[in-house]
C-alpha positions as CSV (number, residue, x, y, z in Angstrom):
1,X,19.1,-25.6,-5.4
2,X,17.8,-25.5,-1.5
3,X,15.8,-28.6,-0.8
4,X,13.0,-28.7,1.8
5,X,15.7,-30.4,4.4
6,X,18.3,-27.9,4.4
7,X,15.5,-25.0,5.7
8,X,16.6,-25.3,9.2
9,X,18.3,-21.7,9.5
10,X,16.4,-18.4,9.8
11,X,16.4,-17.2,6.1
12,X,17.0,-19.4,3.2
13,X,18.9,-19.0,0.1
14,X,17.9,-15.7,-2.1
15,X,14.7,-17.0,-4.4
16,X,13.8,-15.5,-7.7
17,X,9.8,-15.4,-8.3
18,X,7.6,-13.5,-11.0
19,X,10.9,-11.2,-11.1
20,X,10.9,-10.7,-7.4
21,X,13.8,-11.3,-5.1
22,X,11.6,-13.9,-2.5
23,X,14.0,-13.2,0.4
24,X,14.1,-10.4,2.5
25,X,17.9,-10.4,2.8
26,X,17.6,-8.0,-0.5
27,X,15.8,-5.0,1.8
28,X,17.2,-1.7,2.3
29,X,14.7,0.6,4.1
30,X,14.4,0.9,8.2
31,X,11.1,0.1,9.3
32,X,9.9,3.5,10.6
33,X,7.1,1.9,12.3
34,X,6.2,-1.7,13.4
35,X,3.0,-1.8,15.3
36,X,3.2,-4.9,18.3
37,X,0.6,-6.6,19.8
38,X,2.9,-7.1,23.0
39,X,6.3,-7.4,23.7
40,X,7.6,-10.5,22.6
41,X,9.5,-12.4,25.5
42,X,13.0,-13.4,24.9
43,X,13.9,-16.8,23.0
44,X,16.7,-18.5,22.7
45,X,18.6,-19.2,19.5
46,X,17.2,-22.6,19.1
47,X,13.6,-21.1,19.9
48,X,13.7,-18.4,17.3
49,X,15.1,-21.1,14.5
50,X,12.5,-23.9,15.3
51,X,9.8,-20.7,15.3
52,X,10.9,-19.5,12.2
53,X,10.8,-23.2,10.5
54,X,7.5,-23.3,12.4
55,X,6.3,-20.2,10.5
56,X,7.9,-21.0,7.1
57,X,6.5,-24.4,6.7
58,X,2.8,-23.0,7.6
59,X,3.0,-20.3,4.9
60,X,4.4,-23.2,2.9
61,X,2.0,-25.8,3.0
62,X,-1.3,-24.4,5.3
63,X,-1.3,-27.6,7.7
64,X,-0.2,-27.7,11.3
65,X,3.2,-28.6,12.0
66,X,4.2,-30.9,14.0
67,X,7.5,-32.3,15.6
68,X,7.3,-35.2,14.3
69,X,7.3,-33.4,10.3
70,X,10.0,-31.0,11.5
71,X,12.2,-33.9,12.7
72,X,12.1,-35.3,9.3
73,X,12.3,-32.5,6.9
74,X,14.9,-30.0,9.0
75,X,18.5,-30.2,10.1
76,X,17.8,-29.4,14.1
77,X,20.2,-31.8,15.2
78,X,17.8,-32.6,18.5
79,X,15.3,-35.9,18.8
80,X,11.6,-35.2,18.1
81,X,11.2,-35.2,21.7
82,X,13.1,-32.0,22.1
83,X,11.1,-30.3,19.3
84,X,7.7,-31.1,20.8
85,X,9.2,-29.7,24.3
86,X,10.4,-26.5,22.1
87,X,7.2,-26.4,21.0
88,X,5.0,-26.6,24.1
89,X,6.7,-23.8,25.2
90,X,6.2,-21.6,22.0
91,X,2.6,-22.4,22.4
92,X,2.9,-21.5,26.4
93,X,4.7,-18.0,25.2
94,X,1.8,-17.5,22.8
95,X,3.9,-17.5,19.4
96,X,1.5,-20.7,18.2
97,X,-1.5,-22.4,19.0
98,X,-2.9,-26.0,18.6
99,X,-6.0,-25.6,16.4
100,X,-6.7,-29.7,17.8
101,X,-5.3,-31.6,20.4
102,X,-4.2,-33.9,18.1
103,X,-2.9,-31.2,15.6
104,X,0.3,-29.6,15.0
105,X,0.7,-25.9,15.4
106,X,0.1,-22.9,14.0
107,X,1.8,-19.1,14.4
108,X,0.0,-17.0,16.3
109,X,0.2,-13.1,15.1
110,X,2.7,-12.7,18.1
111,X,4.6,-16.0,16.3
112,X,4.5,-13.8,12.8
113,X,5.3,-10.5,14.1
114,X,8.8,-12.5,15.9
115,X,9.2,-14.4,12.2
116,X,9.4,-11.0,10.3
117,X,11.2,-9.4,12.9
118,X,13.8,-12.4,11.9
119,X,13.6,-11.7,8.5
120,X,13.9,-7.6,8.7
121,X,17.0,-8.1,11.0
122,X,18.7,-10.0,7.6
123,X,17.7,-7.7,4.7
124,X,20.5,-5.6,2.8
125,X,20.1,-3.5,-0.7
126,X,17.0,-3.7,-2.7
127,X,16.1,-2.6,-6.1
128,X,13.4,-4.2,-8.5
129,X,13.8,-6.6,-11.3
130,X,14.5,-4.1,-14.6
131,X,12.2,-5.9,-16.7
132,X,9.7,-4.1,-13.8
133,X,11.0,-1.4,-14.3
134,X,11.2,-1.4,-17.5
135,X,7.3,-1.6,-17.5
136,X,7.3,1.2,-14.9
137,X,8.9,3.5,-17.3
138,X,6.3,3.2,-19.5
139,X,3.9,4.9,-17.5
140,X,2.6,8.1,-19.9
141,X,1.2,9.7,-16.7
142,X,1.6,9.7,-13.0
143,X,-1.8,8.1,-12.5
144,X,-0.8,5.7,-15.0
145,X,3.0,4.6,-12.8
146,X,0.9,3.9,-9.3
147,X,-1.6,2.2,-11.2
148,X,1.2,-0.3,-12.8
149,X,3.0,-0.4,-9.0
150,X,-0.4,-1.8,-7.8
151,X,-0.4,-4.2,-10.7
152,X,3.2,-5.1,-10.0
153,X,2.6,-5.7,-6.8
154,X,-0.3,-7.7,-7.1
155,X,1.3,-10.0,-9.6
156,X,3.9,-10.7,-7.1
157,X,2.2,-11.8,-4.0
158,X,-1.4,-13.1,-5.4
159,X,-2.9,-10.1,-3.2
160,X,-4.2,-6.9,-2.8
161,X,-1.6,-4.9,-4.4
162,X,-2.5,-0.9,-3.5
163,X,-0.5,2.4,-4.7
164,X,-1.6,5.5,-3.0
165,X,-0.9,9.2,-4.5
166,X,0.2,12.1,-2.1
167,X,-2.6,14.5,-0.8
168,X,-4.0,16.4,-3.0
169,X,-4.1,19.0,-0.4
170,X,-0.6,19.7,-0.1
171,X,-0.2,19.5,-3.8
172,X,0.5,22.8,-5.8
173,X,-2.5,23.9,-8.6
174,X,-1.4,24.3,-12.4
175,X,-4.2,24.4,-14.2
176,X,-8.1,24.5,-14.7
177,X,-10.0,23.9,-17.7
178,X,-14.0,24.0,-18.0
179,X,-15.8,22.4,-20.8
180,X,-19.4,22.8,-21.4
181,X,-22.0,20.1,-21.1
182,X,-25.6,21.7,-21.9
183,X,-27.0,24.7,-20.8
184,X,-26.9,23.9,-17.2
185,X,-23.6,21.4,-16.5
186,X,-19.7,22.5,-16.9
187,X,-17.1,19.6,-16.6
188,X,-14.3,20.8,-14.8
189,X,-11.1,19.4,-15.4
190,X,-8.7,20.1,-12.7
191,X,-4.0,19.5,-13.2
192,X,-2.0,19.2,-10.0
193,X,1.5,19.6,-10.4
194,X,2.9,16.2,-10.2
195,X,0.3,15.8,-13.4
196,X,-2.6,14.2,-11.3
197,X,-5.7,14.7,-13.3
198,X,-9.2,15.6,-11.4
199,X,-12.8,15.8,-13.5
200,X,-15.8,17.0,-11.5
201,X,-19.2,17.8,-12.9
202,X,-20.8,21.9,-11.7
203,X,-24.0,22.8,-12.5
204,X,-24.2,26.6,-13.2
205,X,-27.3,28.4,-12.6
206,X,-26.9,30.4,-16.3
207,X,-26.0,29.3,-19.2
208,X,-22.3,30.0,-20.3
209,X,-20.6,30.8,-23.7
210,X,-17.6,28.7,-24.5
211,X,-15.7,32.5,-24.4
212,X,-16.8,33.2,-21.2
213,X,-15.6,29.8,-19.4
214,X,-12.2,30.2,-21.2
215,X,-12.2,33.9,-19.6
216,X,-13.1,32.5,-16.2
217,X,-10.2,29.4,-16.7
218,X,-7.5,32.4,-17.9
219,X,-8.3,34.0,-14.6
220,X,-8.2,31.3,-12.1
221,X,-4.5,30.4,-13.6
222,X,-3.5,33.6,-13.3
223,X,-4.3,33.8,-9.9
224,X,-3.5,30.8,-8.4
225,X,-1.2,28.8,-10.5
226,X,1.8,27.2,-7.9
227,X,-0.6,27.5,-4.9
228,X,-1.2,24.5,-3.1
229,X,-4.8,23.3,-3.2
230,X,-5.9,24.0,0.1
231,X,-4.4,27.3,0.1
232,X,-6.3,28.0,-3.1
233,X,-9.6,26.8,-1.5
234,X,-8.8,29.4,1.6
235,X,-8.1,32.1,-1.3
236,X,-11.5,32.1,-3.3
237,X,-13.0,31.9,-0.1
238,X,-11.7,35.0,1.0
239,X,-12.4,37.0,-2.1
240,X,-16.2,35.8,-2.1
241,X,-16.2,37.4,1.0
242,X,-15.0,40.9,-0.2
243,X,-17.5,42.5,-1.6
244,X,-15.7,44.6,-4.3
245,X,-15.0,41.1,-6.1
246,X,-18.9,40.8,-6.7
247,X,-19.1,43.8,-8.8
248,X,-17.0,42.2,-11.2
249,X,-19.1,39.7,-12.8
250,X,-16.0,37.8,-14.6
251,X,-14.3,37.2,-11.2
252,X,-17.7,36.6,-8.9
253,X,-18.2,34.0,-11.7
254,X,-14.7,32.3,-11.9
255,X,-14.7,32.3,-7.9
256,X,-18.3,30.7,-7.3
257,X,-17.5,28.1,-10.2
258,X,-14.2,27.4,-8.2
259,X,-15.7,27.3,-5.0
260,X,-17.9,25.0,-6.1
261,X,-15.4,22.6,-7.7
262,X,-12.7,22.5,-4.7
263,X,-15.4,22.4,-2.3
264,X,-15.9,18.4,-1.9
265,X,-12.8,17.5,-3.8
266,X,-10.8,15.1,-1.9
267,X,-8.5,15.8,0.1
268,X,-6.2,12.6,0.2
269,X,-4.8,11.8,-3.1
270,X,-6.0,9.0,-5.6
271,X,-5.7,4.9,-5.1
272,X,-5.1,2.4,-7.1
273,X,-6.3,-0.8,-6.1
274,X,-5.1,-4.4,-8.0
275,X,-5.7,-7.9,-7.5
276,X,-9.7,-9.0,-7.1
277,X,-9.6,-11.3,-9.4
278,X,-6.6,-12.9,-8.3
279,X,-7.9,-13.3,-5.1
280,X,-11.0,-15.2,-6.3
281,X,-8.7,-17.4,-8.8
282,X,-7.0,-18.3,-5.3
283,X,-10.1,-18.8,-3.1
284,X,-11.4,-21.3,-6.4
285,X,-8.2,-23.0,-6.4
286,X,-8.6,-24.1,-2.6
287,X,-6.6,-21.9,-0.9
288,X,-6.8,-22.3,3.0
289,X,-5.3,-18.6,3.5
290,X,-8.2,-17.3,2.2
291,X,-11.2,-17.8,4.4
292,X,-14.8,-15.8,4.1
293,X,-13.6,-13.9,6.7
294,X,-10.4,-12.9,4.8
295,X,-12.2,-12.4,1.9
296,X,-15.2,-10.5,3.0
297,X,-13.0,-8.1,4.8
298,X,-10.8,-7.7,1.8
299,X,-13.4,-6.9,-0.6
300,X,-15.1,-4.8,1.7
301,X,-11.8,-2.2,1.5
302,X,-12.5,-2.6,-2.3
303,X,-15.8,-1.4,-2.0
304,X,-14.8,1.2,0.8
305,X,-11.9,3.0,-1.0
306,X,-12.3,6.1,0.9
307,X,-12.4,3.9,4.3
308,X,-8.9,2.4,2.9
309,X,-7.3,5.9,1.7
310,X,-8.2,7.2,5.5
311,X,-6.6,4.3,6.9
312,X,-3.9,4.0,4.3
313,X,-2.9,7.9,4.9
314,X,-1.9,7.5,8.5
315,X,1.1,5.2,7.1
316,X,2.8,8.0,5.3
317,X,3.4,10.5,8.3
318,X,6.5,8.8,8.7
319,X,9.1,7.3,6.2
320,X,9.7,4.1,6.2
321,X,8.2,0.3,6.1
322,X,5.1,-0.5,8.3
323,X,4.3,-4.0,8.7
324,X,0.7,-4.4,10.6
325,X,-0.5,-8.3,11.1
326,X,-3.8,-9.4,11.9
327,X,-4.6,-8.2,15.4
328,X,-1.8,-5.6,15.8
329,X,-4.8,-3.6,13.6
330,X,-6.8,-1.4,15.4
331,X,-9.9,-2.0,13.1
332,X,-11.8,-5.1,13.7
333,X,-12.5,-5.7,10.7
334,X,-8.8,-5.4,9.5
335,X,-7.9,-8.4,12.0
336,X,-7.5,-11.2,10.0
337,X,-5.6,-9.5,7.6
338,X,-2.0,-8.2,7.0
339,X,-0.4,-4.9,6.0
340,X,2.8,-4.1,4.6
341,X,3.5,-0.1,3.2
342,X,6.4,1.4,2.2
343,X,6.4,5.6,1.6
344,X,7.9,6.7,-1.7
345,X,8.8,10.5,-2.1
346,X,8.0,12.6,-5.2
347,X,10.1,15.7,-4.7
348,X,8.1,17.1,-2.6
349,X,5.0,15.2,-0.9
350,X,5.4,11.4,0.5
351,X,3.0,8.7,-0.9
352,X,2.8,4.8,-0.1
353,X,2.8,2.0,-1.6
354,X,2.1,-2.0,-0.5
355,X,0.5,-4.8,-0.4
356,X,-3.1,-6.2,2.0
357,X,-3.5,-10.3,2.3
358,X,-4.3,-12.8,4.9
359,X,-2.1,-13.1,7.7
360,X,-0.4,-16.3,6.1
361,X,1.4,-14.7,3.5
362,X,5.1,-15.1,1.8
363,X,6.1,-12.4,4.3
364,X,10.0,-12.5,2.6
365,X,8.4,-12.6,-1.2
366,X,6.0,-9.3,0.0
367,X,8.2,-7.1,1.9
368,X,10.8,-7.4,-1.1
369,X,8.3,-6.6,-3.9
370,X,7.2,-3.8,-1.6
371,X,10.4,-2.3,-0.6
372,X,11.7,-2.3,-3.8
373,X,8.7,-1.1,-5.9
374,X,9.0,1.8,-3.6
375,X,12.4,2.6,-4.0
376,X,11.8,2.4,-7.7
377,X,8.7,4.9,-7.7
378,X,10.4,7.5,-5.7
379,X,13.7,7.3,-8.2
380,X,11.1,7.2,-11.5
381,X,9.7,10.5,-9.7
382,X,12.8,12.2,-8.8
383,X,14.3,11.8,-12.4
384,X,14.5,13.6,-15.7
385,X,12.2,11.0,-16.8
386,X,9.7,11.1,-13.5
387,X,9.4,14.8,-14.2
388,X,8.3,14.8,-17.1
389,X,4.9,13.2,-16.1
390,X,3.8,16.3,-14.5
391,X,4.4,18.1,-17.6
């Protein structure tokens, strides 16, 4: 068992929580990308430990911490004296502030980026829990695995747990089913082929016999079944534009129905967003992390999904973990909040995964459930068993 005084080095002993290794010392994947607010200047050992302890004890407990509290409750082997020196200078340096003059400190986001940087330095090999994946594998549906990642991952860190699908752009066509409505409204149903499936309502000028939609359907597949979607928009473009298609009044009519259903379809894939309610459960349970600020801005990438798949989509260029904190963010209104993605890979397109909370977070607890959730996505995918979603 590691008591409160023996958290005087820069990671502590390998945590088990909600199924979730809490120590980062499990990770696996190099960070593709970490975005810095500035360089950090160079600390000594001592620095970087009373930092971290610094760091950890806020995330802890949400109170200031002062010399005096780390003199008692950490094994620094210097006089409180020497810790409040150490700790003037961190606050000169920038890496924490003093929100009083009588206060303790606080990490700055140059103090958190310099804490994970610690704890990314440590990590080895991680997998997820199998009684998580265990519930992964129950998925019936592609949809239905991201949507239990972003469960998962908001059950381990009490935040916004997110799963975003490749684009759909990229993704190849199977199939394209139309079902009539009334007289004047088709409902299109749309298969990718990682199994991703899209409904759109058309309206259609005349009215259309049940025989004469499965015609049009039977045609499109034949034409453009394995294309990727965007190439398939390019396609029935093209062929409106030859005239000798519109003296065929099967294919002018399979082309202007599927011109009219790719033509606003979006192009970045699907997100699944979890954890609202915990967030609120938090906020009513008194937690300091979670200011109006925080929580505006978090809700407002609820409401804003396709502001948070634009945003989200620039993560997966590049493979990798991305950790982003508070005003390393080059949206305003994403800087008091903190970002950690991981890509996942489906065989042939690259997706992410991750989690969004307030800058004080259980940084070792998130990256892990993160890192390993994604890990365990692309494996799911790039199995017998992941393939046969997209059947």
């Amino acid at each position: 068992m590691v008591t409160e005084e023996r958290r005087d080095t820069l990671t502590d002993i390998p945590r088990i929580r909600d199924g979730f290794p809490t120590n980062v010392e499990a990770l696996m994947t190099p960070v593709s990308r970490r975005r810095r607010a500035a360089p950090s200047p160079q600390l000594s050992d001592r620095s970087r430990a009373i930092l971290s302890a610094v760091v950890r004890t806020y995330i802890e407990r949400g109170e200031p911490v002062s010399s005096l509290w780390l003199s008692r409750h950490a094994r620094f082997g210097v006089s409180s004296a020497t810790l409040r020196k150490t700790m003037t200078e961190l606050e000169h340096l920038g890496y924490v502030r003093q929100p009083h003059a009588s206060s303790g400190r606080v990490p700055t986001d140059l103090g958190y980026r310099c804490y994970v940087d610690l704890l990314l330095a440590e990590r080895q090999t991680a997998r997820s829990p199998r009684t998580v994946e265990a519930r992964l594998r129950r998925a019936a549906t592609v949809d239905d695995l991201l949507s239990t990642v972003s469960h998962e991952l908001s059950r381990a860190s009490h935040h916004l747990g997110f799963a975003l699908a490749p684009s759909s752009d990229a993704v190849a066509f199977r199939h394209i089913d139309f079902v009539p409505l009334d007289r004047q409204r088709v409902m299109v149903v749309v298969v990718s082929a990682t199994g991703h499936v899209s409904h759109k309502v058309v309206g259609v000028a005349d009215a259309l016999r049940p025989a004469d939609l499965t015609q049009t359907a039977n045609y499109l597949n034949q034409e453009f079944a394995g294309m990727p979607l965007q190439d398939v928009r390019a396609a029935i473009v093209e062929r409106l534009e030859q005239e000798r298609t519109l003296y065929d009044a099967l294919r002018a009519r399979a082309l202007r129905l599927a011109r009219d259903t790719f033509a606003d379809m979006p192009p970045d894939g699907p997100l699944f967003v979890q954890g609202a309610s915990l967030l609120l459960d938090d906020a009513a349970d008194g937690d300091a992390s979670l200011s109006m600020a925080t929580l505006r801005a978090l809700f407002g990438l609820i409401e804003e999904k396709d502001r948070l798949v634009h945003l989200l989509s620039k993560y997966i260029d590049d493979p990798g973990l991305t950790i982003t904190i508070g005003t390393e963010h080059r949206t305003q209104t994403l800087q008091t909040l903190s970002l950690i993605t991981s890509t996942y890979f489906d065989g042939q397109q690259t997706g992410c995964v991750g989690i969004i909370g307030p800058r004080r977070m259980d940084y070792s607890r998130t990256i892990a459930a993160v890192d390993g959730l994604s890990h365990s996505v692309s494996r799911l995918l790039n199995t017998e068993g992941g393939g046969a979603w997209a059947n």
